[in-house]
C-alpha positions as YAML, in Angstrom:
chain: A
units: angstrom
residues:
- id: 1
  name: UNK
  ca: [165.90, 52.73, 235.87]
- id: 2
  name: UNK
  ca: [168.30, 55.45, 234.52]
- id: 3
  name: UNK
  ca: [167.45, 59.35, 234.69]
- id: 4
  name: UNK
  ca: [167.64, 61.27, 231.74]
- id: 5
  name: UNK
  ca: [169.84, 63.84, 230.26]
- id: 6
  name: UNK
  ca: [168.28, 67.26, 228.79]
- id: 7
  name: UNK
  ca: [170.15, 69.37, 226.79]
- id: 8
  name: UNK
  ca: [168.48, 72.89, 227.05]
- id: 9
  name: UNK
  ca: [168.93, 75.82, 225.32]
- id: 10
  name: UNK
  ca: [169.89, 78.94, 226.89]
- id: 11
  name: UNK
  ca: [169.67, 81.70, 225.33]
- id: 12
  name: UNK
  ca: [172.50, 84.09, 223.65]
- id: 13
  name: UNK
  ca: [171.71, 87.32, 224.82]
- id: 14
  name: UNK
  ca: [168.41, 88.07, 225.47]
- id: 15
  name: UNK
  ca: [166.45, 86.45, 228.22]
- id: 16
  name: UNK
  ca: [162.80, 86.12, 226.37]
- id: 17
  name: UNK
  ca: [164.63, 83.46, 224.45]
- id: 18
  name: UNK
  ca: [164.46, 80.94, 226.99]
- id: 19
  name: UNK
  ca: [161.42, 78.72, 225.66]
- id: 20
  name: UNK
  ca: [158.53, 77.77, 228.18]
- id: 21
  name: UNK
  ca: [159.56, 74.17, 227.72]
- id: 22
  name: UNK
  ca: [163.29, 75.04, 228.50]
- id: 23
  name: UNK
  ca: [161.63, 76.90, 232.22]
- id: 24
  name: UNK
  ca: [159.90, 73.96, 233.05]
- id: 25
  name: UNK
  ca: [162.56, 71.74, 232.30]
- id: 26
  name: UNK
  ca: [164.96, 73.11, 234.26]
- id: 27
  name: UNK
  ca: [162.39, 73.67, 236.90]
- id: 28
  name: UNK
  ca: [161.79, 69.54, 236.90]
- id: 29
  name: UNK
  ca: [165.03, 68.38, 236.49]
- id: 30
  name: UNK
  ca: [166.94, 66.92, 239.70]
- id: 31
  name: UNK
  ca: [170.68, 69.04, 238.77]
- id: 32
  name: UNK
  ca: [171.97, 71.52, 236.33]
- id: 33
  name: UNK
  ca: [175.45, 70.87, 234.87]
- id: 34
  name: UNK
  ca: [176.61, 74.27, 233.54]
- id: 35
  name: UNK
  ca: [179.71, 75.30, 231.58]
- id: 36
  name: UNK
  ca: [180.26, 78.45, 234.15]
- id: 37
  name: UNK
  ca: [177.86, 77.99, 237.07]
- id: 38
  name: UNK
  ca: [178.16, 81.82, 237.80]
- id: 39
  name: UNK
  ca: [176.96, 82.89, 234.52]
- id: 40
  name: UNK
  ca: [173.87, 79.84, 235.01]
- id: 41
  name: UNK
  ca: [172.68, 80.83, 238.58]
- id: 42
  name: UNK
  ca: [172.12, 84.62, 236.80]
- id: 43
  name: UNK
  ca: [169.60, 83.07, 234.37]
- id: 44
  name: UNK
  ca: [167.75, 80.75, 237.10]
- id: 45
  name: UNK
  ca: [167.51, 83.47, 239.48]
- id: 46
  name: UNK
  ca: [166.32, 85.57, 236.52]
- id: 47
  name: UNK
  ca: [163.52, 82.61, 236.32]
- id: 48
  name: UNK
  ca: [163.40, 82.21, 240.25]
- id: 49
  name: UNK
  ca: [164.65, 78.73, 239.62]
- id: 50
  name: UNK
  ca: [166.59, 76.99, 242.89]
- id: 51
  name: UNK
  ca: [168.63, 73.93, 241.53]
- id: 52
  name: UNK
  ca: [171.87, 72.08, 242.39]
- id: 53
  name: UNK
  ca: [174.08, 73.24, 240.52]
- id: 54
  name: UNK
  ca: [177.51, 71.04, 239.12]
- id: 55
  name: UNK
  ca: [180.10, 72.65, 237.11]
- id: 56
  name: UNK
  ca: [181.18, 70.86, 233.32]
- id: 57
  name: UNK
  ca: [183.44, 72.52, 231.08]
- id: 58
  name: UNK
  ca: [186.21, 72.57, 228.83]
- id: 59
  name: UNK
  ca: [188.97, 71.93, 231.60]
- id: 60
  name: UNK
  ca: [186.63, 69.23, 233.55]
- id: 61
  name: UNK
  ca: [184.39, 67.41, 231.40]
- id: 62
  name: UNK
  ca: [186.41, 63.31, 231.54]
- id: 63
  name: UNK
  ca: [185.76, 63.76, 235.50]
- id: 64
  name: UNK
  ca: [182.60, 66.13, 235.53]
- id: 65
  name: UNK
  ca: [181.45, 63.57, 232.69]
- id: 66
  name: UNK
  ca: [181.98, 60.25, 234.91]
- id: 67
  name: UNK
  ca: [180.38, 61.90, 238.01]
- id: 68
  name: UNK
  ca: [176.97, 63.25, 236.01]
- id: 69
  name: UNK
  ca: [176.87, 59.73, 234.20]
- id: 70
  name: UNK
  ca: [177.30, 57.91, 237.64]
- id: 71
  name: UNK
  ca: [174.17, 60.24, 238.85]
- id: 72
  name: UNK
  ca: [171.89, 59.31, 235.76]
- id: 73
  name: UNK
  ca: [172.33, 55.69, 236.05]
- id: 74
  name: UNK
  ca: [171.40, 56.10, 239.93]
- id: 75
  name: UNK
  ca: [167.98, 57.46, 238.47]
- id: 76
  name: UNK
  ca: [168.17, 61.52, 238.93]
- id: 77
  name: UNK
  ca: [167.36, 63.54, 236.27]
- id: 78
  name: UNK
  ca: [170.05, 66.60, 234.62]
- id: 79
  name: UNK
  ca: [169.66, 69.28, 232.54]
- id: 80
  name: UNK
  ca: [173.15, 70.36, 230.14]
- id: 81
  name: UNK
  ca: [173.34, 73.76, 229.60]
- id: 82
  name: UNK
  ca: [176.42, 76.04, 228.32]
- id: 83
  name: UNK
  ca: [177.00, 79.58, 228.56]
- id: 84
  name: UNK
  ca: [174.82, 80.51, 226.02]
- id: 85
  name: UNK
  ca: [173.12, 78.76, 222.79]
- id: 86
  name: UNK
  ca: [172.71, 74.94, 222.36]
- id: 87
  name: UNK
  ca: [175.00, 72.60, 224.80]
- id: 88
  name: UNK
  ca: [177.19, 69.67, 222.54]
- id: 89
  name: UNK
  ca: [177.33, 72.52, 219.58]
- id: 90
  name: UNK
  ca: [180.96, 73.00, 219.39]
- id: 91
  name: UNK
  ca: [181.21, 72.42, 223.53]
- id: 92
  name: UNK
  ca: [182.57, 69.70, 225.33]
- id: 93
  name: UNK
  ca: [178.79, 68.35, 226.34]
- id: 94
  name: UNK
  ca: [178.89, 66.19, 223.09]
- id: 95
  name: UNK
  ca: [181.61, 63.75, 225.46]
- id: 96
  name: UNK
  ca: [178.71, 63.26, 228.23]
- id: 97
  name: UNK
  ca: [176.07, 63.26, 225.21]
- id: 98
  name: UNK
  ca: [178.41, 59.93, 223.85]
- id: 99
  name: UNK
  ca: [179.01, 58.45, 227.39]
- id: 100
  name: UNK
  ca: [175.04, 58.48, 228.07]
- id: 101
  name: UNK
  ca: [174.72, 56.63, 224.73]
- id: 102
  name: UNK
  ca: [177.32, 54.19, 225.66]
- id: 103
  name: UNK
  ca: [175.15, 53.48, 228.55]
- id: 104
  name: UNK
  ca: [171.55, 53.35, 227.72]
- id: 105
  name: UNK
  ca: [170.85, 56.88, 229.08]
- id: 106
  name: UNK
  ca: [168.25, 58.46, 227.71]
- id: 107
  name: UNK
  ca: [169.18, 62.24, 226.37]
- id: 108
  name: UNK
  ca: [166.41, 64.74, 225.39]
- id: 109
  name: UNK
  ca: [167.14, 67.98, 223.49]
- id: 110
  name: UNK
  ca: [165.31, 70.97, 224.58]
- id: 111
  name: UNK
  ca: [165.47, 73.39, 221.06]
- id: 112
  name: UNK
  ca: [166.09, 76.93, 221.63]
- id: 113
  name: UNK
  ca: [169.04, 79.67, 220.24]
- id: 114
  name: UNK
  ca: [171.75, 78.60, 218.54]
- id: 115
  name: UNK
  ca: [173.72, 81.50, 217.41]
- id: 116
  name: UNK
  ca: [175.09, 79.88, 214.11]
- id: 117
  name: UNK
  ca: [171.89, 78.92, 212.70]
- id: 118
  name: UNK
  ca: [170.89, 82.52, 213.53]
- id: 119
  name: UNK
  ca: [173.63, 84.18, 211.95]
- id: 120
  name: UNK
  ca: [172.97, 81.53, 208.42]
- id: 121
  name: UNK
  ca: [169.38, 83.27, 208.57]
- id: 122
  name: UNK
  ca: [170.31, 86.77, 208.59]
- id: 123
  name: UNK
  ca: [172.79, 86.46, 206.38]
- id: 124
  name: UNK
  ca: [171.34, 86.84, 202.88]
- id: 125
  name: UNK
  ca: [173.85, 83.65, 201.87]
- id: 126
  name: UNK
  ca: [172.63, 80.51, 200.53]
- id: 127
  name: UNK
  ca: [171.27, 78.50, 203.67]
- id: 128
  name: UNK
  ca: [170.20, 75.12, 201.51]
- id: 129
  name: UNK
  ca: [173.51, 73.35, 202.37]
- id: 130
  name: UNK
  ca: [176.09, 74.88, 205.05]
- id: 131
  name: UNK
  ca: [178.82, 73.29, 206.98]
- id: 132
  name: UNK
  ca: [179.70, 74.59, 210.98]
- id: 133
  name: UNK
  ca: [183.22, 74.98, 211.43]
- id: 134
  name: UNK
  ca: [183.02, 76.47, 214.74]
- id: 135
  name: UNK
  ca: [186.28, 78.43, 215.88]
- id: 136
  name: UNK
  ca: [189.17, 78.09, 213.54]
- id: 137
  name: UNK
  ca: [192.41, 77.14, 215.27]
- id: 138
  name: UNK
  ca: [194.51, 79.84, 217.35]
- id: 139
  name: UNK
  ca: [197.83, 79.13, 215.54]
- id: 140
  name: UNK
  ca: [198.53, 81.18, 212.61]
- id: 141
  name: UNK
  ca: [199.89, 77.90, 210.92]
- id: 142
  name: UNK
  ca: [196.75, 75.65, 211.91]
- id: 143
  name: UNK
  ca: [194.11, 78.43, 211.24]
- id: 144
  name: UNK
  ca: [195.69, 78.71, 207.21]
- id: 145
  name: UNK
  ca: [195.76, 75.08, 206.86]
- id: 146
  name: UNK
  ca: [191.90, 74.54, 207.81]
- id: 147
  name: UNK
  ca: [191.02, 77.61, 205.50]
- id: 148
  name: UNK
  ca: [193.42, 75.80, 202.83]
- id: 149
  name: UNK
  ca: [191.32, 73.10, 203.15]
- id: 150
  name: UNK
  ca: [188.12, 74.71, 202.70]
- id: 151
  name: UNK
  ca: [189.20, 76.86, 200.23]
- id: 152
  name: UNK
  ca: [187.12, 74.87, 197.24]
- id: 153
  name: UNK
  ca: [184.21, 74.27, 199.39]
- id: 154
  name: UNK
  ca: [180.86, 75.72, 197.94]
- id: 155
  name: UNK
  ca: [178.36, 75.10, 200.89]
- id: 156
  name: UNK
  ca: [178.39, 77.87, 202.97]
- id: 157
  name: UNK
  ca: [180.30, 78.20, 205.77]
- id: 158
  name: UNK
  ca: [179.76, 79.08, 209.53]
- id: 159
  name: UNK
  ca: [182.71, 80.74, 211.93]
- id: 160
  name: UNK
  ca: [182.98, 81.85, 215.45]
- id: 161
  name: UNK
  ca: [185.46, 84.33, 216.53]
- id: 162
  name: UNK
  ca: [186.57, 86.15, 219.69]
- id: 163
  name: UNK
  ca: [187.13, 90.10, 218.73]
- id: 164
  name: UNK
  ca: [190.56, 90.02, 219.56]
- id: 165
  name: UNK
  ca: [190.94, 87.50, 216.88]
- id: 166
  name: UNK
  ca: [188.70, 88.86, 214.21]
- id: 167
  name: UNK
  ca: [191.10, 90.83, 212.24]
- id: 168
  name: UNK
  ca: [194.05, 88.19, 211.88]
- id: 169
  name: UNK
  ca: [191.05, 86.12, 210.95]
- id: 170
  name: UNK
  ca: [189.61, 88.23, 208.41]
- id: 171
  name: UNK
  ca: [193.14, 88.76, 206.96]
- id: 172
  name: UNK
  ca: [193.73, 85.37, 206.14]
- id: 173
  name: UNK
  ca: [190.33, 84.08, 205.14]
- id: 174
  name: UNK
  ca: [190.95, 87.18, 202.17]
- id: 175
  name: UNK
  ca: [194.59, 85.60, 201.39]
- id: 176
  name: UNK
  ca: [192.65, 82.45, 200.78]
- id: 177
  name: UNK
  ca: [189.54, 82.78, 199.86]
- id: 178
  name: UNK
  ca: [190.14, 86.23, 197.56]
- id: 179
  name: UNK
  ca: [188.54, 89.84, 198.49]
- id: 180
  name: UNK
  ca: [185.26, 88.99, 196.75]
- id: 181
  name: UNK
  ca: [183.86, 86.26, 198.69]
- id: 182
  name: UNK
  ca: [180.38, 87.72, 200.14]
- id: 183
  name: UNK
  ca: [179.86, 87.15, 203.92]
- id: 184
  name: UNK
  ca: [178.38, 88.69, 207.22]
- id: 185
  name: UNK
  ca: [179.91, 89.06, 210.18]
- id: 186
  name: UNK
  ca: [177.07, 88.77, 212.90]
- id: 187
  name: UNK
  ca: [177.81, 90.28, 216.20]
- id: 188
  name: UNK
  ca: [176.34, 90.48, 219.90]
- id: 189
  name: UNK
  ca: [173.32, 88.42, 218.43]
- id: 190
  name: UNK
  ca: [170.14, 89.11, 219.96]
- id: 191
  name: UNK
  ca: [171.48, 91.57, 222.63]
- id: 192
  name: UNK
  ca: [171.08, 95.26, 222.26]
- id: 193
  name: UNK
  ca: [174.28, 96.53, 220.37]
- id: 194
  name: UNK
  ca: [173.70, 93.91, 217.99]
- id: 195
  name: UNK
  ca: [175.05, 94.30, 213.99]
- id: 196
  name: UNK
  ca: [174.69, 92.30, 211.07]
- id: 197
  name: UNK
  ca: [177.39, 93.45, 208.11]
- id: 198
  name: UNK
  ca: [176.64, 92.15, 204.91]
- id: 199
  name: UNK
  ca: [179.71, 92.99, 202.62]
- id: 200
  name: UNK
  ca: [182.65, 90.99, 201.04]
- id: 201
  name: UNK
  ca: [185.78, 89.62, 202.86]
- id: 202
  name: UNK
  ca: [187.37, 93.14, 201.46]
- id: 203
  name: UNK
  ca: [185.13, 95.18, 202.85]
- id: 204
  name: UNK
  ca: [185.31, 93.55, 206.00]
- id: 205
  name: UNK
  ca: [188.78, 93.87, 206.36]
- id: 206
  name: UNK
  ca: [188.80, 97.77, 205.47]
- id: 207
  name: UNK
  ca: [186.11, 98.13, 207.94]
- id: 208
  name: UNK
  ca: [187.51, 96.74, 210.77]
- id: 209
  name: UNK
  ca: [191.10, 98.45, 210.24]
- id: 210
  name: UNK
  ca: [188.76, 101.36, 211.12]
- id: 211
  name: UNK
  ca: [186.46, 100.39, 213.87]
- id: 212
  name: UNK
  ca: [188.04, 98.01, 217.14]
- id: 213
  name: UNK
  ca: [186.36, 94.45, 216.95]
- id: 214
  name: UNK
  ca: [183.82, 94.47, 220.06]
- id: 215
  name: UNK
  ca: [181.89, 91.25, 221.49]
- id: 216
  name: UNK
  ca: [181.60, 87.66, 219.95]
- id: 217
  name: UNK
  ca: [181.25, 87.34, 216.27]
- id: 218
  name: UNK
  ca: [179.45, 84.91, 214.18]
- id: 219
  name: UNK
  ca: [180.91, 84.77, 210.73]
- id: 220
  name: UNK
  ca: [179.01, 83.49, 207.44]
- id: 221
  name: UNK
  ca: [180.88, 83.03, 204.16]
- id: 222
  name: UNK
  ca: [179.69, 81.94, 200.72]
- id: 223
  name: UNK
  ca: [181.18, 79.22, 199.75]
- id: 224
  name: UNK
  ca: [183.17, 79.26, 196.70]
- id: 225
  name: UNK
  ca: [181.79, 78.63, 193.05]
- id: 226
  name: UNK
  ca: [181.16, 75.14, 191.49]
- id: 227
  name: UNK
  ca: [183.92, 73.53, 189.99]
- id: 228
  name: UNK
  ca: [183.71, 73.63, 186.15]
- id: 229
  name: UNK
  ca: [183.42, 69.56, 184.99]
- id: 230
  name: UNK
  ca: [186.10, 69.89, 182.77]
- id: 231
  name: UNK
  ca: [188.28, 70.52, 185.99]
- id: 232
  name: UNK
  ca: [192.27, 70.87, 185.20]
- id: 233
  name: UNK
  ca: [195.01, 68.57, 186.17]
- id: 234
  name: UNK
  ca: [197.10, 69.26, 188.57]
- id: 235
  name: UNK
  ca: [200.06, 68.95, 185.91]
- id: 236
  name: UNK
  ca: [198.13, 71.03, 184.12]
- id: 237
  name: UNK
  ca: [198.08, 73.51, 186.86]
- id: 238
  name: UNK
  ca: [201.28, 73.28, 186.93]
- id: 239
  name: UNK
  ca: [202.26, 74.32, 183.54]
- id: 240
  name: UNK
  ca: [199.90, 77.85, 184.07]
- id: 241
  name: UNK
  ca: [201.65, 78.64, 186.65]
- id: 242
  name: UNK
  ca: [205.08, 78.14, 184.73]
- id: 243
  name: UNK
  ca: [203.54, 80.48, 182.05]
- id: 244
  name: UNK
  ca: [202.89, 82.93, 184.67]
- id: 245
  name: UNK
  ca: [206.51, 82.88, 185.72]
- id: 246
  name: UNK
  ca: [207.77, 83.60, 182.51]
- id: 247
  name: UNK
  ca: [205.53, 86.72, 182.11]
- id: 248
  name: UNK
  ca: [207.38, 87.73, 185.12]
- id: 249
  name: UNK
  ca: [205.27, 86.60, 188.43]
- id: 250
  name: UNK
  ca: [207.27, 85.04, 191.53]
- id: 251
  name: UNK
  ca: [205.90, 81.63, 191.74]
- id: 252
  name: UNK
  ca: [204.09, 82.65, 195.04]
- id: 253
  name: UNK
  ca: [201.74, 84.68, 193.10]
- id: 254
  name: UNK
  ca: [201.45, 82.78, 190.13]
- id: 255
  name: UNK
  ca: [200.52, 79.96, 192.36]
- id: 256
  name: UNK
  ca: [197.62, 81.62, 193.99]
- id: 257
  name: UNK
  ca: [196.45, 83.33, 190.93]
- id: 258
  name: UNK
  ca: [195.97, 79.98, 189.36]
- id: 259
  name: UNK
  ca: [194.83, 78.03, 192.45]
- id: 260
  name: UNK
  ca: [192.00, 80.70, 192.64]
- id: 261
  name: UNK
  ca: [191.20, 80.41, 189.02]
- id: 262
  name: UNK
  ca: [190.56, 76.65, 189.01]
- id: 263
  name: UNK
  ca: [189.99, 76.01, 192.87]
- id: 264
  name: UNK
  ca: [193.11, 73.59, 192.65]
- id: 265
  name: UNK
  ca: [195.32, 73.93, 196.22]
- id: 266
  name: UNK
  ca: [197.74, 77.07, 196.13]
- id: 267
  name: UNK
  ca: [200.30, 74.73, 198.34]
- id: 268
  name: UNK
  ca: [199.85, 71.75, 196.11]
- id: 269
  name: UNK
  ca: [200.57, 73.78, 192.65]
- id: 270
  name: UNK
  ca: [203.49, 75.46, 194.62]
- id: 271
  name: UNK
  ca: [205.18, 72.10, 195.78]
- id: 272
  name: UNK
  ca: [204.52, 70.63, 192.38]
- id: 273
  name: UNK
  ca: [205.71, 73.30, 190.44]
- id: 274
  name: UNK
  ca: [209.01, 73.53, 192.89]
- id: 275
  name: UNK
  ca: [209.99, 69.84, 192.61]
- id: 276
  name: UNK
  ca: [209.46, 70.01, 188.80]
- id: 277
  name: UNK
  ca: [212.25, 71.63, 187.29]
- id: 278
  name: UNK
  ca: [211.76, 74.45, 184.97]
- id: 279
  name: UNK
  ca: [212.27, 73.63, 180.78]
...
């Protein structure tokens, strides 16, 4: 009979978080596969907790994966656990998560902190419907496309970002989602310099040309207002933005002005507008 796979939740700062259930889980279990065992033998120590410990990460996980999985069939027990927050959440543990259910092995989630469902609750935004995007890609190119792509969407929406990221980051989710859009940029969650900014993208960005970025960030953004149901064409996008041009505007601007006025793509009115010749 196959062992079984906890994922446990570790916490994201602060080491009350670490449930009961998540102790004596990692207490039971037969090996710990951790994302950086040197940060994981701190928090067992912490716990007086004296496991075998197996590394699994980013840079490891097809082998790590095979190995773990060969060890569960055999009948031993393993608890998941990452850095900090909930293992598979935007981490390489949902490839051993899919190889266990490939396999009949049995996988057990241990609940605990998850740092983007704690930033959605602080944040004052709407936390009915949300959508995790996790972090954005590191390529200035990449990032804008994903955020082009999101630009109409009206859940709200869920970001990590490194510090020495968060101002290239904050620049371009202004260009593209406009100065106005309300967020909160959620940092060093639960530990003691912790700081929850409530503001708009513009606000953000003039704060932080101020103040260095320091420690991880969790950043929550509204999502953009529902589409009106009489929603233009885009030929009739189009033809705004060739009114804009004759009042003077490069088509650049007159492009984003109307993309952001009826939530049609800035790149899509742009192309269209440039491969139909001006009357």
């Amino acid at each position: 009979m196959s062992g079984t796979l906890y994922l446990v939740a570790t916490p994201i700062g602060n080491l009350g978080d670490l449930s009961p259930r998540g102790i004596q889980t990692l207490e039971s279990v037969d090996f710990i596969a951790a994302e950086d065992t040197r940060v994981s033998l701190k928090l067992l120590n912490h716990f007086q907790i004296r496991k075998p410990l197996v590394s699994y990460h980013a840079h490891n996980y097809a082998a790590a994966g095979q190995g773990i999985l060969s060890r569960l069939l055999g009948g031993e027990s393993c608890a998941l656990v990452t850095d900090a927050g909930t293992p598979a959440i935007s981490d390489p543990g949902e490839d051993l998560v899919r190889l266990c259910g490939e396999n009949g092995v049995l996988v057990v989630s241990i609940p605990g902190c998850c740092a983007a469902v704690n930033a959605l609750a602080v944040s004052g935004l709407p936390t009915g419907r949300f959508t995790f995007e996790g972090f954005l890609p590191v390529g200035k190119k990449e990032r804008r496309e994903r955020l082009e792509a999101l630009r109409g969407e009206t859940r709200t929406m869920i970001f990590h970002e490194a510090p020495h990221k968060l101002r290239s980051t904050l620049g371009d989710l202004q260009e593209v989602f406009g100065p106005q859009r309300p967020m909160a940029l959620c940092r060093e969650m639960t530990k003691i310099h912790e700081e929850i900014l409530r503001c708009t993208i513009a606000q953000a960005v003039e704060y932080y040309a101020r103040q260095s970025p320091k420690g991880e960030y969790v950043l929550v953004v509204g999502g953009a207002a529902p589409l009106p149901r009489n929603r233009i064409t885009l030929q009739e996008g189009v033809a705004q933005v060739r009114s804009l041009q004759q009042q003077g505007q490069r088509l650049k601007d007159a492009a984003r002005e109307v993309a952001e006025a009826t939530g049609l793509s800035k790149n899509e009115l742009y192309a269209a507008a440039l491969a139909q010749p001006e009357t």
